[in-house]
C-alpha positions as CSV (number, residue, x, y, z in Angstrom):
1,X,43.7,259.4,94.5
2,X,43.1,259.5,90.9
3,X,44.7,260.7,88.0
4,X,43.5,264.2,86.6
5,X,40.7,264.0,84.0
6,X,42.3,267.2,82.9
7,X,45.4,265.0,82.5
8,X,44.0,262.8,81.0
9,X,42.3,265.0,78.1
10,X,45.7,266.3,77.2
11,X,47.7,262.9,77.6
12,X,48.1,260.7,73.8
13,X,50.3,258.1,72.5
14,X,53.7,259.2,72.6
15,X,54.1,256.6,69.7
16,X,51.1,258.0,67.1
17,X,51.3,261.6,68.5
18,X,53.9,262.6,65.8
19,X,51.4,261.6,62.8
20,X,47.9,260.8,64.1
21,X,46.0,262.2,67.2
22,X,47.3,259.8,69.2
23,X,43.6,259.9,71.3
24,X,44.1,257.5,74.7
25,X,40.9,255.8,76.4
26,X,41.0,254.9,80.3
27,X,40.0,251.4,80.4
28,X,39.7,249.6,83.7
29,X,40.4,252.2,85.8
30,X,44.1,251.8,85.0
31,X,45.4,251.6,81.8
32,X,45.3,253.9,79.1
33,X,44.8,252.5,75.6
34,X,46.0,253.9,72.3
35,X,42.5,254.2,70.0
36,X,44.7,254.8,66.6
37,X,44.2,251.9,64.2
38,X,47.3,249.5,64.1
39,X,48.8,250.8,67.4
40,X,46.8,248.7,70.2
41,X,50.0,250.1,72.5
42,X,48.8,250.2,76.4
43,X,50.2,252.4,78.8
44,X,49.9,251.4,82.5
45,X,49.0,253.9,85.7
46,X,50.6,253.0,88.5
47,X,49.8,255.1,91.9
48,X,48.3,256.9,89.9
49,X,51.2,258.1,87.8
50,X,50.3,257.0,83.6
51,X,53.9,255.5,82.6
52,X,54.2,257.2,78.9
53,X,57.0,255.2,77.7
54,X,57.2,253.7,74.0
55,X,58.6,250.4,75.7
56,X,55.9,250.2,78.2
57,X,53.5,250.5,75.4
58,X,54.7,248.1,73.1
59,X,55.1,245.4,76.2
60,X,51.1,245.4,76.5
61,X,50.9,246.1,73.0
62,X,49.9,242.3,72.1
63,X,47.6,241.9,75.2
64,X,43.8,241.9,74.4
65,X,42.2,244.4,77.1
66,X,40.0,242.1,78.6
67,X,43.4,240.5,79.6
68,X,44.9,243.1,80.9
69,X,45.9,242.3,84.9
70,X,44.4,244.7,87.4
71,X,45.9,246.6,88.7
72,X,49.0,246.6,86.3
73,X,51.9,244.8,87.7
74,X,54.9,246.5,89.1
75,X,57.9,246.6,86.5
């Protein structure tokens, strides 16, 4: 099972949604990735549910995406 590519059209960075468009880009299979300059926040999908929060993002936020473990680790 995957997550929706409907879902994931819709889905943005609940951090740059309020001022920017906030676009999101699947990388690996398993991470979104916030594509708004300055952000670089990464949000994790785990079985198959994308884990939107702020806090999430920010924890990844310093982590270059080749580096990015796969699949994302359990909290």
């Amino acid at each position: 099972m995957t997550v929706s590519p409907r879902l994931l059209e819709i889905l943005r960075c609940p951090a740059c949604v309020q001022e920017k468009e906030g676009m999101l880009q699947l990388v690996q299979g398993c991470w979104l990735v916030c594509q708004e300059p300055g952000c670089g926040r990464k949000y994790p999908i785990r079985e198959d549910i994308p884990v939107m929060l702020i806090e999430e993002g920010d924890r990844w936020a310093g982590v270059a995406v080749d580096n990015l473990p796969v699949p994302p680790p359990a909290r």
